[in-house]
Structure formats: C-alpha cells, structure tokens
TINUMAR-182989 format. One record per residue: x, y, z of N, C-alpha, C in turn; residue in one letter. Coordinates in steps of 0.1 Angstrom, whole numbers, plus 2048, in hexadecimal, padded with zeros to 3 digits. Layout:
<sites>
XYZXYZXYZa;...
</sites>
This chain:
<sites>
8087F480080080080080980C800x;8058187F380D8237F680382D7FAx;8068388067FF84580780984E804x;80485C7F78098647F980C873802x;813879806811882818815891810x;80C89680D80D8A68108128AF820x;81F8B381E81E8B682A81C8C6828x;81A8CC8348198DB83481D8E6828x;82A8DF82982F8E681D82C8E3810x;8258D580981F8D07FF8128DA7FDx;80D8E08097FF8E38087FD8EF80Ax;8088F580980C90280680E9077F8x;8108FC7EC8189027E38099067D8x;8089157D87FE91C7D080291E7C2x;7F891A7B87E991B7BC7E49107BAx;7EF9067BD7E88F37B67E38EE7C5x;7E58EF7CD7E28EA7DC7D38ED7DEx;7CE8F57DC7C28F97DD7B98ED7D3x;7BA8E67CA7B18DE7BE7B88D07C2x;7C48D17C47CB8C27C07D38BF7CDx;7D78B67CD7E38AE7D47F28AC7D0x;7FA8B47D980A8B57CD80B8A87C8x;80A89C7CB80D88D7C480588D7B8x;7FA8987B37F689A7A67F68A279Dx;8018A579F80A8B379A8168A978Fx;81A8AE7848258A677F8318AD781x;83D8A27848488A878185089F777x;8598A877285B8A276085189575Ex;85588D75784788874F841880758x;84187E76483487676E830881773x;82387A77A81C88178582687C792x;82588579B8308817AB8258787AFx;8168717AE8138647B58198597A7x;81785A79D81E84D79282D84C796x;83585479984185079A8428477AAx;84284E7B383F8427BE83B8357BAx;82B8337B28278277AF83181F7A8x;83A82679E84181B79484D81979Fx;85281F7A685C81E7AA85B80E7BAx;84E8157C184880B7CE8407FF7C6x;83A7FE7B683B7F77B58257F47B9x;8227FF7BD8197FC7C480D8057BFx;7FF8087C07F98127BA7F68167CBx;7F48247C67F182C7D17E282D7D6x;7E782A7E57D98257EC7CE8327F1x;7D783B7F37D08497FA7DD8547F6x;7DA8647F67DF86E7F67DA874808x;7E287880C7E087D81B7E4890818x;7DE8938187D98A48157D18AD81Ax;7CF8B98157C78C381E7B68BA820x;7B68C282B7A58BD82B7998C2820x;79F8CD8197968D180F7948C9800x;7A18BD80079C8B47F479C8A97FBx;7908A77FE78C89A8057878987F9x;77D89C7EF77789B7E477C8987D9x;78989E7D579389A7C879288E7C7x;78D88F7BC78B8817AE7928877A2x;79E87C7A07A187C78F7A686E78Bx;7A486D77E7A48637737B785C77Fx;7B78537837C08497867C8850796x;7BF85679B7C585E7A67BF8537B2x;7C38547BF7C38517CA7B78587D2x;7AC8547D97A385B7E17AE8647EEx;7A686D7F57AE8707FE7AC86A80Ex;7B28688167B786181E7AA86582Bx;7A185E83079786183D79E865843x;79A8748497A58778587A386E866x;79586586779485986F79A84A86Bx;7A484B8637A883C85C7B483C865x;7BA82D8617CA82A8687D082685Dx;7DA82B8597E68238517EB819854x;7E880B84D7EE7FF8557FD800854x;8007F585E8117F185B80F7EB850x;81F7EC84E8227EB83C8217F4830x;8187FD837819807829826810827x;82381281D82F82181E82682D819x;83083981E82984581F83584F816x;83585381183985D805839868802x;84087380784087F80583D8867FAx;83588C7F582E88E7EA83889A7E2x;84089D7EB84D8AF7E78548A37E0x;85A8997E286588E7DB86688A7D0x;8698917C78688887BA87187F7BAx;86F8737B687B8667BC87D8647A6x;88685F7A688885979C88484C795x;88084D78987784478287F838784x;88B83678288E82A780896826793x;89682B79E8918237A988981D7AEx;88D8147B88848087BE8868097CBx;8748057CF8798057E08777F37E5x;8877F67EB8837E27E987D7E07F6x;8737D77F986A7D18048717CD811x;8817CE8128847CB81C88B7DA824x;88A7E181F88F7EF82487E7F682Dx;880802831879806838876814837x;88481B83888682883888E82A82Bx;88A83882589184081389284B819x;89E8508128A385D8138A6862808x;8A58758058A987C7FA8B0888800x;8C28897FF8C68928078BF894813x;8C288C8168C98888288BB886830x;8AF88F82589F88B83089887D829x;89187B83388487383187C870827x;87986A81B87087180F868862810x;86985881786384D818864847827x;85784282985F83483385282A832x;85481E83684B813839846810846x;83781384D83981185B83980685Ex;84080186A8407F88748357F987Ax;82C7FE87D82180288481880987Dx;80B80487F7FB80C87B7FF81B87Ex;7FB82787A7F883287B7EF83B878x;7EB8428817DC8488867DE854876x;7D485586A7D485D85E7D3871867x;7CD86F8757CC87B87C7DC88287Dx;7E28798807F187E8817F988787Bx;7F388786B7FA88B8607EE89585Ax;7E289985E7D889C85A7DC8AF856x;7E18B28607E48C385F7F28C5850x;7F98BA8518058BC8478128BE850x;8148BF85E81E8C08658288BA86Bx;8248AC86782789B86B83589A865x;84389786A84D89785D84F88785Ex;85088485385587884F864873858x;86B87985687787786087787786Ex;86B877872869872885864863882x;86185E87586084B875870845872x;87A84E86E88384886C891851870x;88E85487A89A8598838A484F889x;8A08458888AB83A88D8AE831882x;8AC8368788AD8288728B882D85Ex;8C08298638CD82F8558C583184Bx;8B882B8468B482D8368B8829829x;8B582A81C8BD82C8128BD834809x;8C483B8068C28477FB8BE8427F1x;8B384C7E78AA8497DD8B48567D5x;8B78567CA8BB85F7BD8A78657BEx;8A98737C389C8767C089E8897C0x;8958927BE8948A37C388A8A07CBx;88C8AD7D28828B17DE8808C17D8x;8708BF7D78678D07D28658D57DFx;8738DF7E386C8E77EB8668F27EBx;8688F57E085B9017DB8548FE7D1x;8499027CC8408FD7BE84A9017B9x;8539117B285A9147AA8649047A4x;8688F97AE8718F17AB86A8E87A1x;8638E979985D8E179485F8E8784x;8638F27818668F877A8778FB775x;87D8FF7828888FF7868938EF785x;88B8E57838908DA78288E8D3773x;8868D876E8808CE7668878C7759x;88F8D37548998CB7458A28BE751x;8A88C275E8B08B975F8A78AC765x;8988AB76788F8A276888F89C761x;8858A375788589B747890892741x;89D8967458A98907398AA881742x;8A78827518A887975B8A186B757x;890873756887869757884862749x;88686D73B88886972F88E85872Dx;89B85F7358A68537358A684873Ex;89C84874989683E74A88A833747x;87F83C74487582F73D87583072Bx;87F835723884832716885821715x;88981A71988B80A71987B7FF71Dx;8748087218667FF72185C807715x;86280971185681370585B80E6F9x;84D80C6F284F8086DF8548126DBx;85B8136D585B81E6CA85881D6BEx;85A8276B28578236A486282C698x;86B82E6A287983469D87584469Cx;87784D69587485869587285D684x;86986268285F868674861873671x;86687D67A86B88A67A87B889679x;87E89A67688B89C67389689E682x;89C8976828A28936918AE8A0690x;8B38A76988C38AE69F8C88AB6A8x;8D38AB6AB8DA8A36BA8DD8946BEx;8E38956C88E38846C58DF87A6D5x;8D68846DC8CD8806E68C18766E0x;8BE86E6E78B28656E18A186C6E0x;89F86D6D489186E6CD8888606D0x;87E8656DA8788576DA86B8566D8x;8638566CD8558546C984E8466C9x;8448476D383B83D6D68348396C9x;8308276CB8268266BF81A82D6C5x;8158326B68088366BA80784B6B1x;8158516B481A85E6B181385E6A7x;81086F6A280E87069481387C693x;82387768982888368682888B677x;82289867682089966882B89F664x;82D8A365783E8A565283E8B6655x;84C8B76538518C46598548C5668x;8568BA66B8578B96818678B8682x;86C8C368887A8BE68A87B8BB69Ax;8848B169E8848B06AD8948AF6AFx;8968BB6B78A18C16BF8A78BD6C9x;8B18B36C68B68AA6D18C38AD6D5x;8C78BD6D38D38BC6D48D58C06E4x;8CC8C46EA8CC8C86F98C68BE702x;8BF8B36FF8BC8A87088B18A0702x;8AB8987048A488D6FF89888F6FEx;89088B6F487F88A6F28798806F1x;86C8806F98648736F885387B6F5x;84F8736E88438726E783986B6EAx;82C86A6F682485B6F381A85C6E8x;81A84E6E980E84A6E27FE8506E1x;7FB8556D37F38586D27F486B6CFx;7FD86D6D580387B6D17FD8826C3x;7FF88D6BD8018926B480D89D6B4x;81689A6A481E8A66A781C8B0697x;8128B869B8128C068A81D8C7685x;81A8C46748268CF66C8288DB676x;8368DD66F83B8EA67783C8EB684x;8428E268E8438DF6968568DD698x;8558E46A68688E46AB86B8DC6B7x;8698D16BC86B8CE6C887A8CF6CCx;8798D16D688A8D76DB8888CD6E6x;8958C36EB8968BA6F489C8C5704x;89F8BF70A8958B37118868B8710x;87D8AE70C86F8B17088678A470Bx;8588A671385389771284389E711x;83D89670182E89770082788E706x;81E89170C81588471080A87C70Cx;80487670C7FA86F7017F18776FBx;7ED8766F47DE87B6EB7E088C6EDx;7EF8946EB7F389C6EA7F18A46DEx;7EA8AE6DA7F18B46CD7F98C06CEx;8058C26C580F8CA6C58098D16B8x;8048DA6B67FF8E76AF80A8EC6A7x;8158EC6A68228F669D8278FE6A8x;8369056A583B90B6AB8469036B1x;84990B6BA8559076C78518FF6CEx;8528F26D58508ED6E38618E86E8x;8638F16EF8748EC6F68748ED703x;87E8DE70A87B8DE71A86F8DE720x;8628D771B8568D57218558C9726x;84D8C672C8458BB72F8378BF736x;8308B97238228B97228198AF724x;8108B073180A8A173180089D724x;7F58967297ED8907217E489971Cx;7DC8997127CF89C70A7CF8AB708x;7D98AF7057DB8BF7067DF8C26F6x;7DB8D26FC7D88D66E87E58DF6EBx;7F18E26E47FC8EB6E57FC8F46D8x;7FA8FE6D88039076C880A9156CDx;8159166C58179236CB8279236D1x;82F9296D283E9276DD83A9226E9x;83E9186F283B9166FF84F90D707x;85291670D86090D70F86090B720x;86690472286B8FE73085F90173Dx;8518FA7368488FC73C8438EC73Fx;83A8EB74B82E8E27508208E474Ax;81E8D774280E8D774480B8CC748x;8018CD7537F88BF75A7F08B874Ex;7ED8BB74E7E28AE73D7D68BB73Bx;7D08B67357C28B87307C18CA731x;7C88D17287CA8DF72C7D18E471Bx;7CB8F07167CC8F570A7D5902708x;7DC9057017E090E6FD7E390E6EEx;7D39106E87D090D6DC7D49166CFx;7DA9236D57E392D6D07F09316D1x;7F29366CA7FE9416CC80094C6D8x;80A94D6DA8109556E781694C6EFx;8269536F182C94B6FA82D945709x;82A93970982E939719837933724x;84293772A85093472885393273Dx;85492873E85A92574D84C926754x;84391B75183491F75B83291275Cx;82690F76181B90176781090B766x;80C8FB75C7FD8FF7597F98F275Cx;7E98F47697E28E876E7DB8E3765x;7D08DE76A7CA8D47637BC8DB75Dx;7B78DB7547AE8E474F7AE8EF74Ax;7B88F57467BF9047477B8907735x;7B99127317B79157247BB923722x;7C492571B7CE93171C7C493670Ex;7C294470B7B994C7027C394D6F4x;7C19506ED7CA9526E17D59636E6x;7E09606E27EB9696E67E996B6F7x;7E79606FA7EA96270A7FB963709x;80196A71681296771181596C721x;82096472882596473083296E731x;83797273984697A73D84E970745x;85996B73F86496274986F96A74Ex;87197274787E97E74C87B986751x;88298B75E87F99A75E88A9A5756x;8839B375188D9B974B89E9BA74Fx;8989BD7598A59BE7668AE9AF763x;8A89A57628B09987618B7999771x;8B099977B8AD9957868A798B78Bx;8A798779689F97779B89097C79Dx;88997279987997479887396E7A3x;86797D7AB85F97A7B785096D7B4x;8509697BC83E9647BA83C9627C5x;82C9657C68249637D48249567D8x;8259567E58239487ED81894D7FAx;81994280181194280981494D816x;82594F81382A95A81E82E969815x;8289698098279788038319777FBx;83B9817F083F97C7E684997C7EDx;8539717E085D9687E68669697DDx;8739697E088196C7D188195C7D2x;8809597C487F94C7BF88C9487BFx;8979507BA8A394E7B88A894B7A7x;89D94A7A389B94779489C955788x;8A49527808A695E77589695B76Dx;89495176C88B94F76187D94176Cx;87394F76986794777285E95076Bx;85294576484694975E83894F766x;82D94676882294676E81D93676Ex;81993877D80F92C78180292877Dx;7FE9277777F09217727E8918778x;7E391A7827D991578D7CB909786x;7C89027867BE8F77807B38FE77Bx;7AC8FE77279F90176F7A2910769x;7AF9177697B59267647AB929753x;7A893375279F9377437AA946743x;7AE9457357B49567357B0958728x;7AD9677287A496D7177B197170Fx;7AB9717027B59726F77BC9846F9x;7CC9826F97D49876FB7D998E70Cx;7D69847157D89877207E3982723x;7ED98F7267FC99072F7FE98D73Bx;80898A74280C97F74781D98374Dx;81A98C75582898F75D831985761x;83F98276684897E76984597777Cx;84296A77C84396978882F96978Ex;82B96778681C96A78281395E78Dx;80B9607928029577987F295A794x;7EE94D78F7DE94A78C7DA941794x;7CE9457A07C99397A97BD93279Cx;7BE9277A57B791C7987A392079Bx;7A291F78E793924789791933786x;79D93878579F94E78379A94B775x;79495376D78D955762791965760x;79F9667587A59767567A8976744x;7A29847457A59877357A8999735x;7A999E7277AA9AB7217BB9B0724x;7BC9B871D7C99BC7177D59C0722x;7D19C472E7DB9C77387E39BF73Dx;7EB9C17447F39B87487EE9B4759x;7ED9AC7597E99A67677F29A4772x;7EC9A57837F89A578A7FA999791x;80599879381098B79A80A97F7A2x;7F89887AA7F39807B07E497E7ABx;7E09767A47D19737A27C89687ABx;7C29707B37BA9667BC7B39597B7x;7B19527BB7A89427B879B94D7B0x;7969457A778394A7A47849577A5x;78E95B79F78996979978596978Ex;78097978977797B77D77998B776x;78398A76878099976479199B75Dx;7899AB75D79B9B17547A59B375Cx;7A69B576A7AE9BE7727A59BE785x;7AF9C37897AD9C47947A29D179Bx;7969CF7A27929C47A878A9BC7A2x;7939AD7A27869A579A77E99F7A2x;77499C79676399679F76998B7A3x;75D9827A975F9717AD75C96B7A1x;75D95F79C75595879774E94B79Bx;74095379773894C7A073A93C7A0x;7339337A97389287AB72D9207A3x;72192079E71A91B79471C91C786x;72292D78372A92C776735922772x;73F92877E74F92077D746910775x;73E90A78273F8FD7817368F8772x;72F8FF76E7288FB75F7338FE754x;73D90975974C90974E74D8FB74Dx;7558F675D7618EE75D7578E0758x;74A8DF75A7418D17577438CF746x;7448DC7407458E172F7538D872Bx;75F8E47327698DA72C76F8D172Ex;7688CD73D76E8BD73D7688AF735x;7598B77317588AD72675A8AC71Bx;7638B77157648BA7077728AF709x;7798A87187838A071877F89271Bx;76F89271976688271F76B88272Fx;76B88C73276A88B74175C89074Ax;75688A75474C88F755750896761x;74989E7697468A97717408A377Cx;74289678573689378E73489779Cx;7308917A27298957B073689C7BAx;74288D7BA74A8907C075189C7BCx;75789E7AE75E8A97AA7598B77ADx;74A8B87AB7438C47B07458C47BBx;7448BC7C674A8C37D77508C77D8x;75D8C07CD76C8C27D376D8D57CAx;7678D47BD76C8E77BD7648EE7C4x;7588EC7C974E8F37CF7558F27DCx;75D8EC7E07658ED7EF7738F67EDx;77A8EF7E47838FC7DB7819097DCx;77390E7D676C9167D676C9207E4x;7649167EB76191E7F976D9217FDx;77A91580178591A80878F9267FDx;7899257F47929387EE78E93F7F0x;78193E7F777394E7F677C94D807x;77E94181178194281E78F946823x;79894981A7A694981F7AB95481Cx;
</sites>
C-alpha cells in the first residue's frame, strides 16, 4: 500500500494546492503519484492532504485519505515535495529512503492514526530517526517555482530512463543532434517536423500529433493524444490531450489544457483545464535581468531565478491578447481578459479586465468547467462539484 503525504509546505504551494494534491502535479514527464507507483511498484492507496479536497476525483488518482482512518503496518508513506527517479526501486526489505540527508519515504512498523498527519506538520523523519535508510537519486520541490527550475535536467533524467520499455517506430521527421528521438507507435507526424536533439532528448507518446511546421527542441516530452499546432515547442513537458500552437519553451502543462494560439509562453505551469485566449503571452525576463519575485503564501518571494514565467492555476480562462507579467500568479478558476497587463497576483474565481475584479459566480464557473470537461469525454459529477464548490468557498474564506 502507498499513501501519498502533503505536508504543510506541499499545501502551501499556490495556486495548485487549492484544486489538487501536489502528488498530482507533474514533474518532468510523470505525475509525482505515478513515479512513486513505478518506482514502489504499487498503485497508490490514498493521498493524505488538506481537508478541503476530500472530494478530488481524477481519471487514475487516489481518493483522499479519512481523517478517522489508520494507516496499517506495512505501508509506505511518501512525501509528495520528492520527485524520486523513474528508474528507482524500493526494495521490500528496507524501511526508511532518503533524498539529501531527509526522509522522502518510510514503511511503518506500526499502524498510524491518518489524524496525525491531517494539518501537514507531521515530518516524515520522526519515523526514521534511528534507522541509516537508503538514499533514492531523487529532487525535493521546495518551492512550486522548482518544478520549473528543474525541469530540462528532469526531462533528460526520466527520458533516459523509461526509453527502453517503449515501442518505438524510428523517427518520420527531420532529426539534429545526436541525443535520442523517441516516437511512440501510434505518432502522427506530418512533413516539415524538425526535432532538435542537440540539447537533450525527445520522447513522443502514442497517439500524439506533430503538425507541419513544427520545431521541437529537446529535452522535450509530448504526452498522448497531444497536438502540436506549428511553431517552437523547446524544453517542455506537455502532458496528455492538449491542443499546443504558438512559441511555448521550458514550460509545464498538466494534461487536458489549450493553448490553441499564438503568443508566447516561456518558464510557467499551466494546470489542468486551463485555455489561454489567442495572443495570450507571458514575460519570463525582467528588463532589469534580475531574479524574479512571486507570491507565496508569506507575500512575494525572490525566487532566485533569472527567468520565471506565470502559474496557471486549474480551470484558468484568459481573453485574447491578455499580458502576462514576469513572475505572474493566476488562482485556479480566475476568468481574466482585455488588453492590460495584469498584476503579479490574481486571486482564485476572479472575473474581468483589471483590478477590482468581480467573483465568479459559483454556478457559472461550474456550467463553464461541466462545458469543457466534456468537450474531453470527461464528465462533471457529483463528487467533482463539491470538490470546486469547496475550492470555491475556501478562496471566497482565506
């Protein structure tokens, strides 16, 4: 049995903490609960997280954890900040993992009360203070920024590990470099695709599309039933069912999320549901070529990063030609458009051109999000409605 553990600092990281669970967040091409699973070997039995997604339901995700349940002995518990590496194993007779020098795993000896860990303040290294461990090759996200900040040296990591269990069907496009091109059966590449291998490796899955006029620049990973629109895609990793056109470089997209135009978007995360307007365009620089601020939970923060885009919060809607400052935050379900440039911090369910914006209302939002989740055969049900309608409340409460 695996549970994944949000701890305090997991449930801090804005504006994805509010909709999701960090273990459903991707870093380079898994989600942080799939890599655990390949690695433990195990599918994941519960996510242990804020009390406000008791309700999160998604397509292959984990329920979240009863605050009245017990964790039996035997399970292991999993720090959800860890990205462990695809190609580690946790072998059944160890107990305690380590990533730089902390805790990022242990197996209990003992049942444990789910109350324990309920607030996020529980550390993993009070189960395994006595006990040597073994180090796992893995990162620790201690800020959401790291998920950005890490990600070409991710990608070339995890590329290079599950390349050896995948069909491939050689490559159909015009190859550069001499990093491995790896296209899944299933691709459809039409002519004019060049793929740019001379800075790290590319993997396409199955089912993909890569249209004419298309530049993929490595390290790069599309994810299934993907289409690539033309243009630049360099240093991405784009999950599944997503429409791309337009420059987009050393960016995150969670799956099922559009940016069906033109306008650049350069060093961001975009959640799940997201639909950027035509010439939406982000700022990764500052002019200054200074380190770039973003809001956190303790006000803005020097990232330390020359080059940091915007966060894109789940359910994000932005109108055609809407700007996009350096270091940028959208809480998930904000619905922003018109020609100005927007500021640094956009609340959850906002609505409008500029500041002060309205709410949006919670029966609109939810007849949006019911629209385009099934334009992806996904339905809108009972569960999902608590979980944003609780979303909801706790942004209108904080």
């Amino acid at each position: 049995m695996l549970y994944l553990y949000d701890d305090d600092v997991a449930q801090g990281f804005v504006p994805f903490a509010l909709t999701r669970p960090i273990s459903e967040l991707r870093a380079g091409i898994e989600l942080v609960r799939r890599r655990w699973s390949i690695v433990s070997g195990a599918e994941a039995t519960a996510f242990i997280g804020a009390s406000h997604l008791a309700d999160f339901e998604e397509e292959g995700a984990p329920p979240a954890l009863a605050p009245d349940s017990i964790i039996p002995a035997g399970a292991v518990i999993a720090n959800s900040r860890c990205v462990v590496a695809l190609d580690e194993s946790l072998n059944a007779k160890d107990s305690v993992w380590r990533c730089d020098g902390r805790v990022c795993a242990v197996r209990l000896d003992r049942p444990l009360p789910a109350s324990a860990l309920a607030d996020g303040s529980f550390t993993l290294d009070s189960l395994g203070l006595n006990v040597a461990g073994v180090d796992l090759r893995a990162r620790w996200v201690l800020a959401i920024w790291d998920f950005i900040s890490q990600l070409s040296a991710q990608l070339a990591d995890d590329i290079g590990a599950i390349t050896p269990s995948i069909t491939v069907v050689g490559n159909p496009g015009v190859t550069l470099g001499s990093h491995d091109v790896v296209i899944e059966r299933g691709v459809t590449v039409e002519p004019y695709v060049i793929f740019d291998a001379t800075s790290g490796p590319i993997l396409v899955r199955g089912g993909a599309t890569i249209s004419a006029f298309t530049r993929v620049v490595g390290p790069c990973f599309i994810g299934a039933d993907t289409i690539i629109v033309g243009d630049r895609v360099a240093n991405c990793s784009i999950g599944e069912k997503c429409k791309i056109r337009g420059e987009i470089s050393s960016s995150i997209v969670l799956g099922h999320s559009n940016k069906g135009h033109t306008g650049f978007v350069g060093h961001s995360y975009l959640g799940r549901w997201v639909n950027l307007g035509a010439g939406t365009t982000t700022s990764n620089l500052k002019n200054t070529y200074g380190t770039v601020q973003l809001w956190t939970q303790g006000g803005l923060t020097d990232t330390g990063l020359q080059f940091l885009g915007t966060m894109f919060g789940d359910h994000v809607k932005t109108g055609i030609g809407t700007l996009l400052t350096t270091g940028t935050v959208l809480g998930a379900g904000a619905n922003i458009y018109g020609s100005a440039t927007h500021p640094k911090l956009v609340s959850p369910f906002a609505w409008g051109d500029g500041e002060p914006y309205a709410s949006f209302q919670l029966d609109k939002f939810i007849d949006v999000a019911a629209r385009v989740m099934q334009r992806r055969g996904v339905t809108l049900n009972d569960a999902l409605r608590r979980h944003l309608a609780r979303a909801h409340a706790t942004a209108a409460n904080s």
